[in-house]
N, C-alpha and C positions, 0 to 999 in steps of 0.2 A: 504494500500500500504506500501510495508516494505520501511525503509530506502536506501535499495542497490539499489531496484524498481526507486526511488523519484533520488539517485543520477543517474543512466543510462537514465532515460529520460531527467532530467536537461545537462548531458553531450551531447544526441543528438540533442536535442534542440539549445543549443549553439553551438555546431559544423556547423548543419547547416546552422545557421545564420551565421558565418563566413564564409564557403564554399561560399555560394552564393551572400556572398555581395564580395569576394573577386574578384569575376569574372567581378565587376565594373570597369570601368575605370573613375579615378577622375578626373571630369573636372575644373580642377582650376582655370581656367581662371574666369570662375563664379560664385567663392566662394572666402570670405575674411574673414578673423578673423583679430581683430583689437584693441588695449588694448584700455580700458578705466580709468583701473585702475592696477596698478602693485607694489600698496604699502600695508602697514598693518594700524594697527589702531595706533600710535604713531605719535607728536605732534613734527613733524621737521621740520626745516625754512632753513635747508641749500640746496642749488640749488640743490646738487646730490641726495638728498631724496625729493623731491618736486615730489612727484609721488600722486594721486590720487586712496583712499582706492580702493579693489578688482571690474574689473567690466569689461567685456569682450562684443565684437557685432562679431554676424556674418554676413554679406552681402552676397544675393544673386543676381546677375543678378545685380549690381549695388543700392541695396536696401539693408537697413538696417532691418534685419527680428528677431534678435533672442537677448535677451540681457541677460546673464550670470551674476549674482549680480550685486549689483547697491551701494555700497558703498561711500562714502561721499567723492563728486567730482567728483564721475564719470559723475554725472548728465552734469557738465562744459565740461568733455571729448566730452560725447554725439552731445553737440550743435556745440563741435569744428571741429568733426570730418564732418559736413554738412549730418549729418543723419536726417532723418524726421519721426518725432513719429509717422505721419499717417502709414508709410508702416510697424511698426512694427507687430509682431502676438503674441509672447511669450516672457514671461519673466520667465527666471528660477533661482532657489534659492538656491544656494549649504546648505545652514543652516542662521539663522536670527540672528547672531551676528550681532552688530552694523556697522563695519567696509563694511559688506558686503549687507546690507538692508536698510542703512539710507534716500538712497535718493532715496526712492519708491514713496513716497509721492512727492516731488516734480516734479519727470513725471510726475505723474497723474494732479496734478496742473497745470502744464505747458502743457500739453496735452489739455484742457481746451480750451486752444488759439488758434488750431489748426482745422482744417476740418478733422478729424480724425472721422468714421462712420461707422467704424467696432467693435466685438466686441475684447479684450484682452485678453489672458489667459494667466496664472499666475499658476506655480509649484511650490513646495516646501514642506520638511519634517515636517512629525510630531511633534508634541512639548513635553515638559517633565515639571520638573518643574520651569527649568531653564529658559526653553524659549518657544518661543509662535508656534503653527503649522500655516502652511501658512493660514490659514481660520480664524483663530485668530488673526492672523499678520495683515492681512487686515482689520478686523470685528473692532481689538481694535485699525485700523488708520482713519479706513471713516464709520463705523456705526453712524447712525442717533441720536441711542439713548446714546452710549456710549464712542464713537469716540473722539480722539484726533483733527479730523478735521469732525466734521459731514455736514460742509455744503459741503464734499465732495462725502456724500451719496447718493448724484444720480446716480454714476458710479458703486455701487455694489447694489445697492435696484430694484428690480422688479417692483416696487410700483411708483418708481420715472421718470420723463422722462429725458433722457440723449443721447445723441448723439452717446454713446457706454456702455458698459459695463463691468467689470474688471472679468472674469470668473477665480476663484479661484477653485484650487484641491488640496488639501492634499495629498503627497505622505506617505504610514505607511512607518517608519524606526523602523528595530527591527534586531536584535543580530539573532536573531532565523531563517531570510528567509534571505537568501544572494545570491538570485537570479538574475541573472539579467532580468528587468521589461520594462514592453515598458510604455513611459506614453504620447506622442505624434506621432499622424502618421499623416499626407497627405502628397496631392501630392506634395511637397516642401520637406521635414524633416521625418526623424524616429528619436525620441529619444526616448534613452534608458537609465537606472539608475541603482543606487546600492546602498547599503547601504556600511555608512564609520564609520570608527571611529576617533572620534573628541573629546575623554574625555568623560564629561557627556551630550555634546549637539549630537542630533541626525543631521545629515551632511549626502549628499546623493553627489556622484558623477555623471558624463553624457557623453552619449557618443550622438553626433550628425551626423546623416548619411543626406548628402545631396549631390548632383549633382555627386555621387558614392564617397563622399570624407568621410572622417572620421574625425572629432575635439573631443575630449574628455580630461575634466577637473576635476581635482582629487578634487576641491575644498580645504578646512583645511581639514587633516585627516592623523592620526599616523601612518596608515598600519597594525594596531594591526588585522583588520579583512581579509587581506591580499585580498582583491577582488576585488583591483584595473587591476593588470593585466588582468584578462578574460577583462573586461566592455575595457579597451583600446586596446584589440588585434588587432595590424595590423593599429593603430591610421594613419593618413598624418600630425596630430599633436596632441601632447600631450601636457596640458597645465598645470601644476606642479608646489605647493605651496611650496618656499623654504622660507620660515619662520625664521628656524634655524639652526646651523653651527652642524658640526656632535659629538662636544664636550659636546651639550645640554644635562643637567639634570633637572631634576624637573618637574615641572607641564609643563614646554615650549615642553620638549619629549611626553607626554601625548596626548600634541594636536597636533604634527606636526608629518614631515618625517625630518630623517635626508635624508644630501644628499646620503649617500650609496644606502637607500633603495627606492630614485628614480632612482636611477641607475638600482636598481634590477625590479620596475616596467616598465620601457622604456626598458631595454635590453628584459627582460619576455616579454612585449604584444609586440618586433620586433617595435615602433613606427620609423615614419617616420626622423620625426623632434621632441624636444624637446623644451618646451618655461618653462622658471624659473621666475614665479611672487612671488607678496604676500612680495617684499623684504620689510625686518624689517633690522633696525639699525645692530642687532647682527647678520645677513647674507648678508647685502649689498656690505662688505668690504672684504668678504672671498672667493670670484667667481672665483681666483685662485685653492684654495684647494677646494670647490667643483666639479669645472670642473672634477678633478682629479679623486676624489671618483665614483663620475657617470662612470667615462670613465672605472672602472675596471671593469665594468658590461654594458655599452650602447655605442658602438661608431659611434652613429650619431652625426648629428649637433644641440649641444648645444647653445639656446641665450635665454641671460636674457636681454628682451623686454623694453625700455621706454615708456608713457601714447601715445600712439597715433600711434605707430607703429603698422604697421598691416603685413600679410603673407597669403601668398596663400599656399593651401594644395601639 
């Protein structure tokens, strides 16, 4: 199949998929996204940063179903917001930096305590050398033989009896397929992914189709691979790491967006709403001048979220 082949059916493909989910109507009333976490990985004690690392819920029908990183603290957001680990189903993983993966292990712990009797599934990219793919993320937190926590290898061992299961998949991330991929369906949920770029860790973005609504999270990622727009087309909300101020040099451009070129993926995929997490010190304080830059390219409605706030599509 020649390349021009491989790009017209990847364009009808996606078109399609668009056409026909646009014919939905979002029922928002029974869909909630909800911050659990809206800060970065940086060790601040004053009230206006007192935000809890990366880590989002979606609610359905009044249930807590979908949890978007789990970042250290989120885990506290979770309990506060009266969610209940029985009703969730997936956990998904934008990339395993620290900020955004620490407090995995303490669900599953705290899960433990629960009438929870279903099994979990659990997404997340590939690994490099940098860092672990989701099958190794789990294998080197609850494996039997070489676990950080092995007496919590009942929850991924076949062998062992456990009340549930942690069902782990590997999403590949690679430079080369910049496709966008289905990697959950039922009758609840479509989600769908992409590969990001995030420096040298591999980072996958999501888009979430439920009750005809659309939520999609860019998770960290610079925009160097530019395939956030298609994956957010048409979003009810976009949810957008603003890390860094648009004066950023160095390694901090590397891994993030500036605010311009969220503006240019929110104007590009038409989203509904815009939500601005992820804040770090160096972009907490500048939500003036990014307003500004976004607004040259997206004029919807821009808000940058505190830990517990939530919004309907």
């Amino acid at each position: 199949m020649t390349p021009a082949i491989r790009l017209f059916l990847f364009s009808l493909t996606l078109m399609t998929s668009v056409l026909s989910y646009a014919g939905n109507t979002c029922d928002s009333k029974r869909v909630k996204l909800q911050m659990l976490g809206t800060g970065g990985p940086e060790l601040l004690s004053d009230q206006e940063n007192d935000r809890a690392s990366s880590g989002y819920l979606i609610w359905l029908d009044g249930k807590a179903r979908i949890v978007v990183d789990a970042g250290p603290g989120s885990l506290q957001r979770f309990k506060q917001s009266g969610a209940q680990f029985t009703d969730l189903s997936i956990f998904l993983f934008t990339h395993f930096h620290v900020d955004h993966s620490a407090d995995l292990s303490a669900y599953i712990k705290g899960g433990f305590f629960t009438k929870r009797n279903k099994d979990l599934f659990l997404y997340g990219p590939s690994g490099e050398a940098f860092v672990a793919s989701a099958e190794q993320f789990v294998e080197r937190l609850f494996s039997a033989e070489r676990g950080i926590y092995p007496y919590l290898s009942p929850f991924i061992s076949d062998d062992a009896h456990s009340s549930y299961k942690l069902k782990t998949k590997t999403i590949s991330w690679t430079y080369k397929d910049l496709n966008i991929r289905p990697v959950h369906i039922d009758d609840d949920f479509t989600i769908k992914t992409i590969s990001v770029h995030h420096g040298p860790f591999p980072a996958l973005a999501y888009r979430i189709e439920v009750a005809g609504c659309v939520i999609s999270f860019t998770g960290d990622m610079s925009g160097r691979l530019h395939t956030m727009p298609d994956l957010a087309q048409g979003s009810d909300i976009l949810v957008a790491h603003n890390a860094i101020p648009e004066d950023a040099v160095g390694v901090p451009q590397l891994l993030h967006m500036k605010p311009s070129y969220i503006g240019k993926i929110a104007g590009r995929a038409e989203v509904k709403k815009l939500l601005l997490t992820h804040m770090m010190e160096r972009s907490i304080n500048r939500q003036d001048e990014t307003n500004k830059l976004i607004n040259e390219n997206y004029k919807g409605p821009i808000i940058f979220p505190n830990d517990l706030d939530s919004f309907h599509p």
